[in-house]
N, CA and C atoms of all chains as a GROMACS GRO file, in nm:
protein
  579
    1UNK      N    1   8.492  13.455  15.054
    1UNK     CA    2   8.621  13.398  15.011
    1UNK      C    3   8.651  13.275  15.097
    2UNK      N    4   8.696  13.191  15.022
    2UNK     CA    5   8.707  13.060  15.080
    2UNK      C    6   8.822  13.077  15.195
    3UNK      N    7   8.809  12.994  15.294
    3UNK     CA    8   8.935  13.061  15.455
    3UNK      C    9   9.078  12.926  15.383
    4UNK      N   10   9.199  13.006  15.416
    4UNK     CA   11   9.305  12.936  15.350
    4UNK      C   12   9.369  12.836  15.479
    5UNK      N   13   9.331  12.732  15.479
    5UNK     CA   14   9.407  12.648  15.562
    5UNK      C   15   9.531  12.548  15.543
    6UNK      N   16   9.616  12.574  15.602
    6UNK     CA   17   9.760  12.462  15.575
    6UNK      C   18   9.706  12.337  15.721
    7UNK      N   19   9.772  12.269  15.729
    7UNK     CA   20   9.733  12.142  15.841
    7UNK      C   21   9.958  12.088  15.818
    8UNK      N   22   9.972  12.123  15.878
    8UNK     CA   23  10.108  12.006  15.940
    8UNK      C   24  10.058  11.925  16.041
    9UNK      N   25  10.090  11.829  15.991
    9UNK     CA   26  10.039  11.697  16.087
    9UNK      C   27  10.134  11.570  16.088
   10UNK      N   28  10.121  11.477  16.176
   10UNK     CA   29  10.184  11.360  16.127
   10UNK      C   30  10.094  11.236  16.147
   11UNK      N   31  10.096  11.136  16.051
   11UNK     CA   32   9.995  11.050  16.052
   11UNK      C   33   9.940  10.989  16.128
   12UNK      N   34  10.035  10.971  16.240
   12UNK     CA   35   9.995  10.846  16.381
   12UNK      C   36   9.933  10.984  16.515
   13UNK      N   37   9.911  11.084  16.484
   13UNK     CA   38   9.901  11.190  16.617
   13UNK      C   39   9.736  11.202  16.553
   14UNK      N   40   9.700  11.170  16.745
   14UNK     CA   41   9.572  11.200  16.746
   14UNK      C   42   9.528  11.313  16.735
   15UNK      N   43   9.583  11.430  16.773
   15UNK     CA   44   9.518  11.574  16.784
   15UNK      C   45   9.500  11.616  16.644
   16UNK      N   46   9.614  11.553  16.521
   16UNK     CA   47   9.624  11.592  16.396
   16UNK      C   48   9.456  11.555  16.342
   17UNK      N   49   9.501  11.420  16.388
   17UNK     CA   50   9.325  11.351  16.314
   17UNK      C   51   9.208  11.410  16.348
   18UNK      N   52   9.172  11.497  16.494
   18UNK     CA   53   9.124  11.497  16.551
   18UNK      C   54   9.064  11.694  16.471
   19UNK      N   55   9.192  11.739  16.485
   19UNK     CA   56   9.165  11.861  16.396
   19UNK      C   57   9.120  11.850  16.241
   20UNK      N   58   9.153  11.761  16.193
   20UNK     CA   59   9.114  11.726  16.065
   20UNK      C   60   8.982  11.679  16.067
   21UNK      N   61   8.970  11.624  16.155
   21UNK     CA   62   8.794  11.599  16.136
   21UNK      C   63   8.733  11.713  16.180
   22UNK      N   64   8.741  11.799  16.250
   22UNK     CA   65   8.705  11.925  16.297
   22UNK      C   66   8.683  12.009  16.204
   23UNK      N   67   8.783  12.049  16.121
   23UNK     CA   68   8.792  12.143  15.985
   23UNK      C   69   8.704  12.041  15.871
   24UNK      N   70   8.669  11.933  15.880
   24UNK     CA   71   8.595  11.858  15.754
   24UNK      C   72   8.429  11.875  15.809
   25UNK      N   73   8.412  11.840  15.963
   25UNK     CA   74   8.302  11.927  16.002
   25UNK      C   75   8.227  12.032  15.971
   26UNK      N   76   8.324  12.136  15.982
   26UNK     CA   77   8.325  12.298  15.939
   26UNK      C   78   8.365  12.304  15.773
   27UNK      N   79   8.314  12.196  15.738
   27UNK     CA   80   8.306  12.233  15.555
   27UNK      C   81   8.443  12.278  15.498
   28UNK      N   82   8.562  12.304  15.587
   28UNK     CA   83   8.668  12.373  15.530
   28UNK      C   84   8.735  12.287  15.484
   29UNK      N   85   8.809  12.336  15.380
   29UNK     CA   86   8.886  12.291  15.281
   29UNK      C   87   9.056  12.306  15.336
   30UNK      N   88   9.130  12.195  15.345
   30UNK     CA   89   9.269  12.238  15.400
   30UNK      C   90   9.387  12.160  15.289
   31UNK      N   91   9.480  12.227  15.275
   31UNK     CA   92   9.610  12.135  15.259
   31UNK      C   93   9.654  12.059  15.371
   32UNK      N   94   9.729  11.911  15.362
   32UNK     CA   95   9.771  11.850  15.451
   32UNK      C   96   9.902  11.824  15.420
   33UNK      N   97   9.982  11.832  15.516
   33UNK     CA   98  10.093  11.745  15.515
   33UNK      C   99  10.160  11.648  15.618
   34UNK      N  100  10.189  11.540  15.580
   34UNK     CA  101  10.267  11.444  15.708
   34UNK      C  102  10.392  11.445  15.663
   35UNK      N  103  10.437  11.516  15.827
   35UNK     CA  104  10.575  11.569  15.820
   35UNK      C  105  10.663  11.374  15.833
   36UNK      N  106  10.575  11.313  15.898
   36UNK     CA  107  10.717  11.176  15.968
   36UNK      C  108  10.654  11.101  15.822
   37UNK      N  109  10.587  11.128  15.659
   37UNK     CA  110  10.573  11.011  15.594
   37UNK      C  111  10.656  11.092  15.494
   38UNK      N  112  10.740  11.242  15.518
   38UNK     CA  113  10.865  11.263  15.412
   38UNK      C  114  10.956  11.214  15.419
   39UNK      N  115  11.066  11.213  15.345
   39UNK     CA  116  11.230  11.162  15.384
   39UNK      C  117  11.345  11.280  15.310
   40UNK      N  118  11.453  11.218  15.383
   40UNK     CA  119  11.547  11.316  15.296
   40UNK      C  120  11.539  11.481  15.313
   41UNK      N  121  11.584  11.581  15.197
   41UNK     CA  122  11.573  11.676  15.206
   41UNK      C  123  11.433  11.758  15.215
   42UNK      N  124  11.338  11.664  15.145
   42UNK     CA  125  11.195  11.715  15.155
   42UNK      C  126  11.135  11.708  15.329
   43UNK      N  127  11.211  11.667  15.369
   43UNK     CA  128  11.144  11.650  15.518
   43UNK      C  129  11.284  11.702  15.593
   44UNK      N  130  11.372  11.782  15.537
   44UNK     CA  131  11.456  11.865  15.658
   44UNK      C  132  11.399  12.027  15.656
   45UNK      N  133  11.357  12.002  15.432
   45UNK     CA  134  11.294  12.140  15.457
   45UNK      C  135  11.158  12.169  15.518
   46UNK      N  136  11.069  12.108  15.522
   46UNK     CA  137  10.926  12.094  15.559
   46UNK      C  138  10.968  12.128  15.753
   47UNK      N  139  11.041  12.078  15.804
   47UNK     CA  140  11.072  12.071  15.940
   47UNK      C  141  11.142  12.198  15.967
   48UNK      N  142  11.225  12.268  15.871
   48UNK     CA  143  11.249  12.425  15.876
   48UNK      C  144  11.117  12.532  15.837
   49UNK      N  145  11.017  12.489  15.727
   49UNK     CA  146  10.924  12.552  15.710
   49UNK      C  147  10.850  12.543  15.918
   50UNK      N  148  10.824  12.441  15.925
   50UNK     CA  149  10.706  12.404  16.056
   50UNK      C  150  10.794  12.551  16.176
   51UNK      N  151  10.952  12.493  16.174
   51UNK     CA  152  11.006  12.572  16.309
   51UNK      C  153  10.964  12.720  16.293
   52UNK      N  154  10.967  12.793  16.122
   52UNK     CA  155  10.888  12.906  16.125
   52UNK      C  156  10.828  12.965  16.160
   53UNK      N  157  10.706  12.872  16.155
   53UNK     CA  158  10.568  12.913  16.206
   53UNK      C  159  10.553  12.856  16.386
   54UNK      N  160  10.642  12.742  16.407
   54UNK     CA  161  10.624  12.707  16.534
   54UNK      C  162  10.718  12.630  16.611
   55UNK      N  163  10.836  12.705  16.666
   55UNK     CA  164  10.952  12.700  16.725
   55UNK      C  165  10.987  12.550  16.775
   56UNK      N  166  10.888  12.532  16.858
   56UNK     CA  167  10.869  12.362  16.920
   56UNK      C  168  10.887  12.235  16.867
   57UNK      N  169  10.848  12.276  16.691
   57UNK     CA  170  10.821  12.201  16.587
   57UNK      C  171  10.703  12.048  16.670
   58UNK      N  172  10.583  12.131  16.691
   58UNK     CA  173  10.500  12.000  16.741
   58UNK      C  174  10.370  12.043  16.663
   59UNK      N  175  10.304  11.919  16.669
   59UNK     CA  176  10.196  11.877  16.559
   59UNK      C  177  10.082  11.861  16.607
   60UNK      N  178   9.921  11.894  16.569
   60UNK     CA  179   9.931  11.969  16.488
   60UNK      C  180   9.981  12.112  16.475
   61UNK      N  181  10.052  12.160  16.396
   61UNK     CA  182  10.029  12.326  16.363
   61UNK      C  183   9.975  12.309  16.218
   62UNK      N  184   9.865  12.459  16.281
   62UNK     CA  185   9.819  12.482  16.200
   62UNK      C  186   9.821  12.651  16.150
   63UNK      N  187   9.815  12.654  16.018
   63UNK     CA  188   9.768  12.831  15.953
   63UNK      C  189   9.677  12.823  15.903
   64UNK      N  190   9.561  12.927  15.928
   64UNK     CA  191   9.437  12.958  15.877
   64UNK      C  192   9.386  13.065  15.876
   65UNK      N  193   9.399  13.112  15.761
   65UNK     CA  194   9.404  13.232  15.689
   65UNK      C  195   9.536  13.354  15.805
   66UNK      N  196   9.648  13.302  15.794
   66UNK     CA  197   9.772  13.323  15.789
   66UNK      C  198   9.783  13.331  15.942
   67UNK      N  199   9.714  13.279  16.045
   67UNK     CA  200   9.757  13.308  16.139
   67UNK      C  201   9.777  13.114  16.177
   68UNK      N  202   9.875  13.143  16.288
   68UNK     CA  203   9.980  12.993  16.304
   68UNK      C  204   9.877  12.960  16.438
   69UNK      N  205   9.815  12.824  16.459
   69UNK     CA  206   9.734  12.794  16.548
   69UNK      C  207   9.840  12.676  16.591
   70UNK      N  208   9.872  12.653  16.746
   70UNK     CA  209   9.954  12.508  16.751
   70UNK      C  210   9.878  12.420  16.824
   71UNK      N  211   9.890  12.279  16.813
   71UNK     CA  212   9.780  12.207  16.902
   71UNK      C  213   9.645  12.217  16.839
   72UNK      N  214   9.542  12.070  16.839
   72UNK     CA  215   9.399  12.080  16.836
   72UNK      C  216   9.313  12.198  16.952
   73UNK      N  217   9.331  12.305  16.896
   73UNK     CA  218   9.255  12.436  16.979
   73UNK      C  219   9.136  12.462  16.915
   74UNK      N  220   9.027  12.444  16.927
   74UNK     CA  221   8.891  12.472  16.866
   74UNK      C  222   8.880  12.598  16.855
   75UNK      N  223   8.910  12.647  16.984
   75UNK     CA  224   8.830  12.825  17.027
   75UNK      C  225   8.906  12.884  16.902
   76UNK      N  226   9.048  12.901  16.896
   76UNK     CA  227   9.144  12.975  16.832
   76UNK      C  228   9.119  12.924  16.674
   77UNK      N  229   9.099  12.819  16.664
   77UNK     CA  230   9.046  12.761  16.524
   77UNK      C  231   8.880  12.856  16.445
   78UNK      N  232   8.831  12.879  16.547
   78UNK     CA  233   8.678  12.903  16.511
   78UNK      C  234   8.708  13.061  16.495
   79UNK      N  235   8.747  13.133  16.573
   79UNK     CA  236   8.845  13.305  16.572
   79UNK      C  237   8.917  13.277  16.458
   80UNK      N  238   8.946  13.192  16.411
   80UNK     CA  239   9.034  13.284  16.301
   80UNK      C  240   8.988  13.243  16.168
   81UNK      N  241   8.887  13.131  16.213
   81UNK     CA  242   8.815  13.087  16.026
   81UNK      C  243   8.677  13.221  16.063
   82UNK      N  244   8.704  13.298  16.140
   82UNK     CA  245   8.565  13.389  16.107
   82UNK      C  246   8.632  13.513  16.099
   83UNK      N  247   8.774  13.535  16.041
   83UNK     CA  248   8.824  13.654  15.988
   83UNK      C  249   8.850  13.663  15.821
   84UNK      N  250  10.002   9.133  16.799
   84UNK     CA  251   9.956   9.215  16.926
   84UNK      C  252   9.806   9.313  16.869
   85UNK      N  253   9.705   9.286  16.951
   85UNK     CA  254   9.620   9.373  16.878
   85UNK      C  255   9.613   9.508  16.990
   86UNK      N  256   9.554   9.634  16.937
   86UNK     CA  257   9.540   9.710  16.961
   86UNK      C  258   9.516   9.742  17.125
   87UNK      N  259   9.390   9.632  17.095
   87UNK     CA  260   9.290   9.599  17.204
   87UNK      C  261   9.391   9.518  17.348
   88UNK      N  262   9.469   9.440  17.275
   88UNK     CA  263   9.564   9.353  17.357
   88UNK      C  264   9.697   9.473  17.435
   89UNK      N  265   9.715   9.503  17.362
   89UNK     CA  266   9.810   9.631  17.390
   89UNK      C  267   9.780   9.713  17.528
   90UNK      N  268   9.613   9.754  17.516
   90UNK     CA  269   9.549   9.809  17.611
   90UNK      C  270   9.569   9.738  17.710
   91UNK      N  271   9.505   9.660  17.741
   91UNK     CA  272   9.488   9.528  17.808
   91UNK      C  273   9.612   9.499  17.913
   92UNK      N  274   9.725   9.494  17.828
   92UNK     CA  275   9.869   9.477  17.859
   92UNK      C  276   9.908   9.641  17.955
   93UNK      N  277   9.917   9.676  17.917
   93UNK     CA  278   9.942   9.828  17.969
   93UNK      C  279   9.881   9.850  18.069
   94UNK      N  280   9.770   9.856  18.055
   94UNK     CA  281   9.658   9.904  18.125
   94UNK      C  282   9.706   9.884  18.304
   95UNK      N  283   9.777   9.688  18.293
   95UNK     CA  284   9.733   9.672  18.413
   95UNK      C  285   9.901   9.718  18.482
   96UNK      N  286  10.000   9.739  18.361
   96UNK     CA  287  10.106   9.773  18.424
   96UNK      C  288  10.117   9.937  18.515
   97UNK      N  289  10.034   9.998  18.449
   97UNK     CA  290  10.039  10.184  18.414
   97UNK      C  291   9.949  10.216  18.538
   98UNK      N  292   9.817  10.172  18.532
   98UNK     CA  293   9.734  10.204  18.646
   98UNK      C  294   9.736  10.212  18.761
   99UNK      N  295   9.875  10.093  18.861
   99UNK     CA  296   9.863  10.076  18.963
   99UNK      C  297  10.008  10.198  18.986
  100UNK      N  298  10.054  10.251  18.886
  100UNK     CA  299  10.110  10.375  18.918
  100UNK      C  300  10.081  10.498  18.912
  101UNK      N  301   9.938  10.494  18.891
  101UNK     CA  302   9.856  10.602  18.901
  101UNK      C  303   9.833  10.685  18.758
  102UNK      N  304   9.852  10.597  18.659
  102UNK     CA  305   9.867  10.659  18.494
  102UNK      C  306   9.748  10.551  18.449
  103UNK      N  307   9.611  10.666  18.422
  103UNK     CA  308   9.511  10.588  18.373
  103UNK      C  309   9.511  10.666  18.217
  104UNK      N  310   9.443  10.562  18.130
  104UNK     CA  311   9.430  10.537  17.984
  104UNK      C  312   9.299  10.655  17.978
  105UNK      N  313   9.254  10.728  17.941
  105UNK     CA  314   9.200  10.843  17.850
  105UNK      C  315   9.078  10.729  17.801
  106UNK      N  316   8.929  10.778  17.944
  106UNK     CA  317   8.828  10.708  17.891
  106UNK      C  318   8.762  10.719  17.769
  107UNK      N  319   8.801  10.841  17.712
  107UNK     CA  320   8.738  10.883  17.569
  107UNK      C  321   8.828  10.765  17.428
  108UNK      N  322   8.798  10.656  17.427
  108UNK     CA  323   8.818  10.541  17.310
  108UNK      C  324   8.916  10.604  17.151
  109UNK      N  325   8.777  10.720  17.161
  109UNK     CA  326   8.832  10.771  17.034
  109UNK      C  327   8.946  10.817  17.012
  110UNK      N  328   8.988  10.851  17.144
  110UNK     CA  329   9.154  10.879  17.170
  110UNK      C  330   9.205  10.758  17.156
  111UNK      N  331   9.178  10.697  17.237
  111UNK     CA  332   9.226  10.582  17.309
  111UNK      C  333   9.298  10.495  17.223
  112UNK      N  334   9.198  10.454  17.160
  112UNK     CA  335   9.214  10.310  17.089
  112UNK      C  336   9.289  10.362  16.934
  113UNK      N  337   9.312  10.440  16.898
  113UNK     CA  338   9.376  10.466  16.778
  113UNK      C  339   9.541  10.533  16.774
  114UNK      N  340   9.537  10.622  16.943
  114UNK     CA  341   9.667  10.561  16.981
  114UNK      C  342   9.747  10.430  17.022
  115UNK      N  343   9.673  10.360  17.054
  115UNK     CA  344   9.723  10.232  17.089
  115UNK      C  345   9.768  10.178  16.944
  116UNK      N  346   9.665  10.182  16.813
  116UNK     CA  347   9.712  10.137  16.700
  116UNK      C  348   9.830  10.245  16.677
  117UNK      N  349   9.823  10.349  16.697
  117UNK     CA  350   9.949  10.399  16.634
  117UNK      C  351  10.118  10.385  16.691
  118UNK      N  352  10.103  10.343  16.835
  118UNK     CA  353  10.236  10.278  16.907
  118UNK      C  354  10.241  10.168  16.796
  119UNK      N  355  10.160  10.071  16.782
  119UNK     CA  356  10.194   9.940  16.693
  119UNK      C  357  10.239  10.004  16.527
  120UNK      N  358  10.182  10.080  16.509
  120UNK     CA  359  10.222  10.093  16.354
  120UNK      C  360  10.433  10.138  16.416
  121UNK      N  361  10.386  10.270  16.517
  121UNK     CA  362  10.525  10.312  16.510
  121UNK      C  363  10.644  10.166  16.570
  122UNK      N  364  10.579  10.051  16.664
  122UNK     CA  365  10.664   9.947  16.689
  122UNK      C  366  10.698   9.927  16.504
  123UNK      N  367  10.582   9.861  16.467
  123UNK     CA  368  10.650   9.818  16.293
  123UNK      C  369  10.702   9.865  16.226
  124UNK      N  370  10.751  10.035  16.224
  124UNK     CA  371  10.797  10.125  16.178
  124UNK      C  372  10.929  10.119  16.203
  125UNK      N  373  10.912  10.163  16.278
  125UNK     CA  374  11.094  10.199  16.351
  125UNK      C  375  11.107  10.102  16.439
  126UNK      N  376  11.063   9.995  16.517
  126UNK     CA  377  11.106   9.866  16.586
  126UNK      C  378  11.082   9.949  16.740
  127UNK      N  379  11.029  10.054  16.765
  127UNK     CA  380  11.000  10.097  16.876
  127UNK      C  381  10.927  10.196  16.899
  128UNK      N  382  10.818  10.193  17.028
  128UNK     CA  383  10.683  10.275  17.018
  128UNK      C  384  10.720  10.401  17.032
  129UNK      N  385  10.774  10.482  16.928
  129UNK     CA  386  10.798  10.595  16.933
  129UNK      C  387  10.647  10.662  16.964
  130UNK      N  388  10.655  10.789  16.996
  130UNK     CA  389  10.560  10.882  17.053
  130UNK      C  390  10.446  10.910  16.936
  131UNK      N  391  10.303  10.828  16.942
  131UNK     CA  392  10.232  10.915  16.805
  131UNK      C  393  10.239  11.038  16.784
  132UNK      N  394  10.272  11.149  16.844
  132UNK     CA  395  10.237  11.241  16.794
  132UNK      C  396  10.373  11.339  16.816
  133UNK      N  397  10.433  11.284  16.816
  133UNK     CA  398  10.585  11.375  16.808
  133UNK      C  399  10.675  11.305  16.709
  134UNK      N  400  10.766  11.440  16.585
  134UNK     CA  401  10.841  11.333  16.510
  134UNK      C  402  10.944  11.292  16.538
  135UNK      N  403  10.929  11.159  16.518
  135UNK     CA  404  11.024  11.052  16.590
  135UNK      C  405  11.201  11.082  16.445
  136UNK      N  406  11.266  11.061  16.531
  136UNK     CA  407  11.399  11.088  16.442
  136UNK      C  408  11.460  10.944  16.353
  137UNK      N  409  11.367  10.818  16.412
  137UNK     CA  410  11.379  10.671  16.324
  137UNK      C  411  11.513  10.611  16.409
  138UNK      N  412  11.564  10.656  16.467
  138UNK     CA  413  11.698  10.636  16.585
  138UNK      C  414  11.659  10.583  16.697
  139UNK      N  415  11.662  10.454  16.763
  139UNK     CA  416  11.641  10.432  16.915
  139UNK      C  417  11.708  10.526  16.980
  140UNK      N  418  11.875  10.565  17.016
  140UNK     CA  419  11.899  10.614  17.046
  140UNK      C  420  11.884  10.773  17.085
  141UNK      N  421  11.830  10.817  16.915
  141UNK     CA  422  11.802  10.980  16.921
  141UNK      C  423  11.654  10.990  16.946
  142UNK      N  424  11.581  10.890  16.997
  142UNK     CA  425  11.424  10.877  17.031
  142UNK      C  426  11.407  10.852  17.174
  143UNK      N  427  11.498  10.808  17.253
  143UNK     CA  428  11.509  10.685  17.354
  143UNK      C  429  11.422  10.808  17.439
  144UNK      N  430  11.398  10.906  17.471
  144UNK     CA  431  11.345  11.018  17.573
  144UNK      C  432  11.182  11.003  17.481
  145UNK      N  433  11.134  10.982  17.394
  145UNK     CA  434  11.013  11.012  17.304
  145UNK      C  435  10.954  10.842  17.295
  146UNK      N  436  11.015  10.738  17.373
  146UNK     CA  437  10.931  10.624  17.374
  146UNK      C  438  10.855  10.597  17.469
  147UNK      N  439  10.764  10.568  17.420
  147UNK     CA  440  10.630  10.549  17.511
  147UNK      C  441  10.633  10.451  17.644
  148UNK      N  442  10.570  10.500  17.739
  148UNK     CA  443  10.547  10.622  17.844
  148UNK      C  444  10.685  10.710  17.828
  149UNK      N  445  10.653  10.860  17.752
  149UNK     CA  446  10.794  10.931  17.699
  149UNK      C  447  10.817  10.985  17.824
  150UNK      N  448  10.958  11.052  17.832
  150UNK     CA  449  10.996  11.143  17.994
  150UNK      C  450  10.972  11.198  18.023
  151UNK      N  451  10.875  11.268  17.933
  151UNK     CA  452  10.778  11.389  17.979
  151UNK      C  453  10.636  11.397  18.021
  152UNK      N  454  10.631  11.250  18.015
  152UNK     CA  455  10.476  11.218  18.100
  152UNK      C  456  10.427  11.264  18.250
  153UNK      N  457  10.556  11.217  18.302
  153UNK     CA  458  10.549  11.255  18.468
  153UNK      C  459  10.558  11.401  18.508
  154UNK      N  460  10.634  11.493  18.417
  154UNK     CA  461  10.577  11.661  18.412
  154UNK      C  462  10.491  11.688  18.416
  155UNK      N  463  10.437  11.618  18.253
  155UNK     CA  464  10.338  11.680  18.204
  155UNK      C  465  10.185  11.644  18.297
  156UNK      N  466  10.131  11.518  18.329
  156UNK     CA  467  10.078  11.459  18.404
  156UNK      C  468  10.051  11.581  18.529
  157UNK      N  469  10.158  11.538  18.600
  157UNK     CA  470  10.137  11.666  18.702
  157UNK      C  471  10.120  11.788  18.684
  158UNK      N  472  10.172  11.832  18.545
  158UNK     CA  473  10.104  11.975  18.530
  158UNK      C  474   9.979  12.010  18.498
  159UNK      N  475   9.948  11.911  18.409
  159UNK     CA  476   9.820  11.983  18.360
  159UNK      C  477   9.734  11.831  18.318
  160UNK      N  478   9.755  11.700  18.416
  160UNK     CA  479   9.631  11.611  18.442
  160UNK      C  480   9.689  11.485  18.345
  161UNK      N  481   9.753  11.532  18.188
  161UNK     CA  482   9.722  11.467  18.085
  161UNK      C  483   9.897  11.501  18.049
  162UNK      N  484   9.946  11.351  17.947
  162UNK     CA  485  10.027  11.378  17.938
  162UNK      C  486   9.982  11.386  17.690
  163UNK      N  487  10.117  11.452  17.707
  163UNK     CA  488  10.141  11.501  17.574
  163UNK      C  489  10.012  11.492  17.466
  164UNK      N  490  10.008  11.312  17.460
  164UNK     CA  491   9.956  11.272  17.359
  164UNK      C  492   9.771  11.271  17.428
  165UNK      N  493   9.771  11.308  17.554
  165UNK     CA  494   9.612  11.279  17.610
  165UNK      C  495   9.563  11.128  17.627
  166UNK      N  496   9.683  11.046  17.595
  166UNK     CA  497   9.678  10.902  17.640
  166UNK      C  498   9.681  10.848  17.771
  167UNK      N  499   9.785  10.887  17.811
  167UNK     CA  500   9.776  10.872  18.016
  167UNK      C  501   9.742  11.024  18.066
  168UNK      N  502   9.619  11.001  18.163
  168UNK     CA  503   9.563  11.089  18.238
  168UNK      C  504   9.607  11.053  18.380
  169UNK      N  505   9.559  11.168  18.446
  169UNK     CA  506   9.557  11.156  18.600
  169UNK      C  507   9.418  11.120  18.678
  170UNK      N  508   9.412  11.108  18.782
  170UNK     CA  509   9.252  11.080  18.854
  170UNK      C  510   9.219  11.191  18.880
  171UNK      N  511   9.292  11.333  18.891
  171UNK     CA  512   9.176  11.418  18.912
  171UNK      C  513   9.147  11.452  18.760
  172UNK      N  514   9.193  11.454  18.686
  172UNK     CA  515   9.184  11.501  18.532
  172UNK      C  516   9.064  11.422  18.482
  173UNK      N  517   9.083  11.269  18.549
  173UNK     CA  518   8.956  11.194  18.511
  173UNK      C  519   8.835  11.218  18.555
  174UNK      N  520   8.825  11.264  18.734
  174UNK     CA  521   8.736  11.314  18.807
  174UNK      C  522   8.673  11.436  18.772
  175UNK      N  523   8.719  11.515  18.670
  175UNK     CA  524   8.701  11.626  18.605
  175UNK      C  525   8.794  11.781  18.684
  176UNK      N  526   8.815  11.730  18.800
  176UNK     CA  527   8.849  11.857  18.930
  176UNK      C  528   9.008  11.962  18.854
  177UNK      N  529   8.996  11.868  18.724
  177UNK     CA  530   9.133  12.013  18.705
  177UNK      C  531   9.105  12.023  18.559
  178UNK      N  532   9.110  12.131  18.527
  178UNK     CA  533   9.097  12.160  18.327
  178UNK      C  534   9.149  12.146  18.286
  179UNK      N  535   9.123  12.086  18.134
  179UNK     CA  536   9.192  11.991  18.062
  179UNK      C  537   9.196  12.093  17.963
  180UNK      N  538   9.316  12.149  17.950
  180UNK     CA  539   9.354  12.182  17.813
  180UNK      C  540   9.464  12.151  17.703
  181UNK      N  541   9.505  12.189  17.633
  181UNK     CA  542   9.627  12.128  17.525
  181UNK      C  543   9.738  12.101  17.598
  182UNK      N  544   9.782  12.058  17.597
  182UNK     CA  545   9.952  12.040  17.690
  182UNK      C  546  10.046  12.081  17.555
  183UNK      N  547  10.154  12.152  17.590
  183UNK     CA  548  10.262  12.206  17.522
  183UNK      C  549  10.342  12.128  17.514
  184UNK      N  550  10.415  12.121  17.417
  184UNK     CA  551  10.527  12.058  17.379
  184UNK      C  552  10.645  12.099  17.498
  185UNK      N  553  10.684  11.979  17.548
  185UNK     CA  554  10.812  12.009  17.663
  185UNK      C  555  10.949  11.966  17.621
  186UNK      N  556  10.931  11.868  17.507
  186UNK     CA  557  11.051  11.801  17.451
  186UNK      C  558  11.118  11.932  17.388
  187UNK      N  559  11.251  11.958  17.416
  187UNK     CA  560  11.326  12.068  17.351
  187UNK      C  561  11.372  11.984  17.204
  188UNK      N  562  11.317  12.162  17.131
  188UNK     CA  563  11.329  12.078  16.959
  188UNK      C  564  11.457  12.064  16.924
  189UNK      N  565  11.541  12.080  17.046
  189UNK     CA  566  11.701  12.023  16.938
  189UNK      C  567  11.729  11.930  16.924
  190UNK      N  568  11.601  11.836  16.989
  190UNK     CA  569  11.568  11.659  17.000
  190UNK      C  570  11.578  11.600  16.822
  191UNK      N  571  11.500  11.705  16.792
  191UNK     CA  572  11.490  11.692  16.665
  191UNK      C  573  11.602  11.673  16.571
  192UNK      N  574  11.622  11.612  16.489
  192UNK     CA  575  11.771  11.597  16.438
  192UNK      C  576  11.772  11.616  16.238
  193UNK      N  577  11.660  11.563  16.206
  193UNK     CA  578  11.653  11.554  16.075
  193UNK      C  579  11.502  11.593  16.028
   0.00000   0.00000   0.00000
């Protein structure tokens, strides 16, 4: 079964890019979103979705296959695309 | 201002206070473009990798070198974005791992 990845990111953050090339490495398939290229209500809710999963609201966070990874973390990235 | 010029510029202000630039380029140099996109953006180098609120005022703590460099730096070598390092961080003598978000999110406004 294909591993389910979300990516919150914002366009100008290196760690975002940096995980994204990481997961394109590893063949995985992700949704992306850049939280600073929404406006308006689509980006107050997106910024209540992020605090959800990650209180700090800092970027990248990531979910993969439902667990919330924050920060470019490889180790914790590689643990949870092998569940 | 190019990227490269930016460096250049910085470089010689930041260093002699003991805040060296992140020899790894690939970092390097694409944060430097992204202060310039965020100067053309919002008219000030908001933080690449934290969201900026588009407010000088509600940003003024998140502009680059942000206030949490000099924490963070001393805590753990590297600050936020892995753009300014320390000399032992460079020397390798302390581990480099993710640095946490220190900015409290009630920074956040919108």
């Amino acid at each position: 079964m294909a591993p389910e990845v979300k990516v919150y990111a914002l366009s100008t953050c290196i760690h975002c890019k940096k995980a994204k090339e990481y997961l394109d490495q590893c063949g995985v398939k992700y949704d992306c979103v850049h939280v600073d290229q929404l406006t308006g209500q689509e980006r107050k809710d997106m910024v209540e979705e992020v605090k959800k999963l990650n209180p700090s609201v800092s970027f990248p966070t990531l979910v993969v296959n439902g667990e919330t990874i924050v920060g470019f973390n490889q180790e914790k990235i590689d643990e949870a695309l092998k569940k | 201002m190019t990227p490269e010029k930016l460096y250049e510029a910085l470089k010689k202000i930041q260093e002699p206070k003991g805040y060296f630039f992140n020899p790894d380029m690939s970092m390097t140099m694409p944060l430097m473009e992204s202060l310039l996109i965020n100067k053309d953006r919002l008219g000030y180098m908001a933080c690449p990798c934290r969201l900026a609120n588009g407010e000088f005022e509600a940003d003024r703590d998140i502009v680059c070198p942000c206030e949490y460099r000099e924490a963070d730096v001393a805590e753990f070598g590297a600050c936020f974005c892995g753009l300014y390092v320390s000399k032992a961080w460079l020397e390798g003598t302390i581990e480099k791992v993710v640095v946490p978000e220190r900015r409290p999110v009630e920074k956040i406004l919108w």
